[in-house]
N, C-alpha and C positions, 0 to 999 in steps of 0.2 A: 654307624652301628647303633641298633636298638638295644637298651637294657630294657627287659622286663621283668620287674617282680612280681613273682608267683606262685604259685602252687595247685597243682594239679587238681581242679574242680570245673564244674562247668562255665563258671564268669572266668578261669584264667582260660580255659581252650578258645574262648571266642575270640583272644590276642592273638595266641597263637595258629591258631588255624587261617585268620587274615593274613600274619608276616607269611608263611608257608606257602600261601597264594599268592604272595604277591614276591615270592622270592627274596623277601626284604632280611637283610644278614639283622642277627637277630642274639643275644644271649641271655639266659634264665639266672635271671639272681633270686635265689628261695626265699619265701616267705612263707617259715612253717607256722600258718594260723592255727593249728591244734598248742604250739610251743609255746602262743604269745609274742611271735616274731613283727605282728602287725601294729603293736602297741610301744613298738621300739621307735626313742627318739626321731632315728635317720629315716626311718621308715613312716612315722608322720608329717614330716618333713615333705612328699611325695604326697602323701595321700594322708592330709586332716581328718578323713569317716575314720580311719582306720581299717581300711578292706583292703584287698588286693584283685584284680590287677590295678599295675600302673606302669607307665612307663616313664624312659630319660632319654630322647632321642636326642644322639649328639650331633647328629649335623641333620637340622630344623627343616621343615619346610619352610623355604625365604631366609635362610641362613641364620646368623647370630648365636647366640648362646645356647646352650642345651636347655631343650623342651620338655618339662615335667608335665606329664595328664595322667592323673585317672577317674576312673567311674570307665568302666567298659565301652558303652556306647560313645561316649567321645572318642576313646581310643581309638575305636574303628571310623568312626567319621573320619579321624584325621588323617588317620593310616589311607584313606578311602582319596579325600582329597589328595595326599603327598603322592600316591600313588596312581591316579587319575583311575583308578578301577573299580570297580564292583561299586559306584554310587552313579546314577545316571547324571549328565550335567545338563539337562534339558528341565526346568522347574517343574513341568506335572509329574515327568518318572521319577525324579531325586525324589520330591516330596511322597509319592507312593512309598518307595522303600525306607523313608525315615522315619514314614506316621508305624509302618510294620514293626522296625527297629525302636522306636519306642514303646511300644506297644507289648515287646517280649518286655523290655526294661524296665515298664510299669505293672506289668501282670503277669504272665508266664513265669518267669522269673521267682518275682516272691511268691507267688501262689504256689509253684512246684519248692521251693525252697521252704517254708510255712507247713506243706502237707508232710514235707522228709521229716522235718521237726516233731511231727504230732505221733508220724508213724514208727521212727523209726529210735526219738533220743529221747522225746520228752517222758517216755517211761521209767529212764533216771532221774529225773527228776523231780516228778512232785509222784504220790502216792493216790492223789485224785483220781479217781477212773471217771469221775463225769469230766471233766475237764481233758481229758484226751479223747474221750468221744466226741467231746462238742467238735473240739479244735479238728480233731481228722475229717469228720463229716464235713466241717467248714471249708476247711483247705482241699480235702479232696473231690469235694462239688465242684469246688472253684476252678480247679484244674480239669475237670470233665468240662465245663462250661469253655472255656476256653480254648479245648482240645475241640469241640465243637464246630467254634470260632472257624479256629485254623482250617478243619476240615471238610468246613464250606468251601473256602477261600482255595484250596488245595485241588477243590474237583474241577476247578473252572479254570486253573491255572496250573503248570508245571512248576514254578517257583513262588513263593511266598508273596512276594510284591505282586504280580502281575506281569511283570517282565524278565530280564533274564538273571541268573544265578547274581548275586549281591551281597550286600555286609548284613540285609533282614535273614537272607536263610543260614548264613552264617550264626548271625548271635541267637537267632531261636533255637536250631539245631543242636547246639550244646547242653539245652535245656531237654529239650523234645526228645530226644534220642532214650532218655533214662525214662520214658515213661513206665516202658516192661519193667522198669526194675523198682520203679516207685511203689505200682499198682500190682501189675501182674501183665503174665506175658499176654492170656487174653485180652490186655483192653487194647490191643490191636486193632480187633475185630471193631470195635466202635467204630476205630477211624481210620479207613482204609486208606482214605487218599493221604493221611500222615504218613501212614506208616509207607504208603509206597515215597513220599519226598525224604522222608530220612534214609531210607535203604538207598534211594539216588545218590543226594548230601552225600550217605558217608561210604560211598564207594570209589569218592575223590580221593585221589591221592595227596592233595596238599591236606584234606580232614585230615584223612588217616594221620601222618606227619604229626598236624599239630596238636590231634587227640592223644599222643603217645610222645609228645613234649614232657619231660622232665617227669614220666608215668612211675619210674624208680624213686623221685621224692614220697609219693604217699605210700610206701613200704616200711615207714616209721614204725619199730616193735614199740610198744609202751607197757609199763606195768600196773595193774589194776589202779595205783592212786595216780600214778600220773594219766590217767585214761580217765580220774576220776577229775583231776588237773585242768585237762586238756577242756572237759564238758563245763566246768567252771568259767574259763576264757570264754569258748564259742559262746555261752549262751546267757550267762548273767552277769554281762557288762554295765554298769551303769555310768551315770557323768559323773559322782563322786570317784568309781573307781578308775575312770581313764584322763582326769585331769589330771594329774600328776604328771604322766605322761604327754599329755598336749602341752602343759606349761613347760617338760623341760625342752622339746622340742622347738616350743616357741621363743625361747632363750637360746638354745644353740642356731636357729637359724639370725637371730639379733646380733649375734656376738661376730 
């Protein structure tokens, strides 16, 4: 049995959409990042960034003690090796599909994460209107240019790597999928050969599954302050405010 904690966004679907595929028994332990769940001793303990996903596989690949990872991309490496699928074992295809799977985890990723920011929260919080212009035009260049990317890569190829369906179309597609809802449903049209791999992508039934993993968590009602609460947490953490929390963490794992 796999623990995963998580919470329904697109870094936790890329866990789950991989156990879904790969049929791996699997359970959701929440981690409501709007609550502040992420900054809880037990759950630094798992994962010191303080993000979510992570997992606790209890019977390892190679056996032994239960296995803590997180950061996404390891996850599905690992899941990838335990599971002998969706990572080629031939070194030119592995390394195609992992330079791809980095490559959402260095850029796609924060760039689409960055542009939601500018477009959609940072208007709570500061009053600057130059500084949300900069920042939207910044992050959302970013993510045209890398939609770009992809959709060179997409006209020459059925799947993202080069080869056959993987953990690269997997962890980009969690990303990719929202771009109608980032931008607008025209920016389709930019990139046809995207938008035709994500309508493939999420026509799988194991997506579907793991898209609709624990989709009842983010039905949280909150009231105006703790909404006010909640943008607090996500987005003005600093190391004064979350050492507290790593030192008691780092004391309950000592003891």
């Amino acid at each position: 049995m796999i623990d995963v904690h998580y919470w329904p966004t697109p870094n936790g679907w890329k866990v789950t959409i991989m156990l879904e595929e790969c049929a791996m028994d699997y359970r959701i332990i929440p981690v409501d990042i709007g609550g502040g769940d992420q900054f809880k001793p037990e759950f630094l303990r798992l994962s010191p960034n303080n993000r979510m996903p992570a997992i606790v596989d209890h019977e390892p690949l190679g056996g032994g003690t239960p296995l803590t990872i997180f950061e996404s991309g390891a996850i599905l490496e690992y899941l990838a090796e335990k599971s002998g699928r969706f990572l080629p074992s031939s070194t030119v295809e592995k390394y195609r599909v992992l330079q791809w799977l980095h490559w959402q985890m260095g850029n796609l990723g924060p760039m689409m994460g960055n542009a939601n920011h500018f477009k959609n929260y940072a208007k709570n919080l500061t009053d600057d209107p130059q500084q949300l212009e900069y920042g939207t035009k910044r992050f959302v260049g970013e993510v045209d240019r890398l939609c770009g990317v992809m959709d060179a890569q997409l006209s020459v190829n059925q799947y993202l790597a080069g080869g056959d369906y993987s953990i690269a179309d997997m962890i980009t597609w969690s990303w990719a999928c929202l771009l109608g809802r980032l931008i607008d449903e025209n920016v389709w049209e930019s990139y046809p050969h995207v938008k035709r791999w994500v309508d493939e992508v999420g026509d799988r039934p194991a997506v579907q599954r793991g898209k609709a993993a624990g989709a009842e968590l983010g039905d949280v009602k909150r009231t105006e302050e703790e909404e006010k609460e909640r943008r607090e947490i996500l987005f003005n953490q600093t190391n004064d405010k979350v050492r507290a929390a790593r030192e008691a963490a780092a004391k309950a794992t000592a003891s």
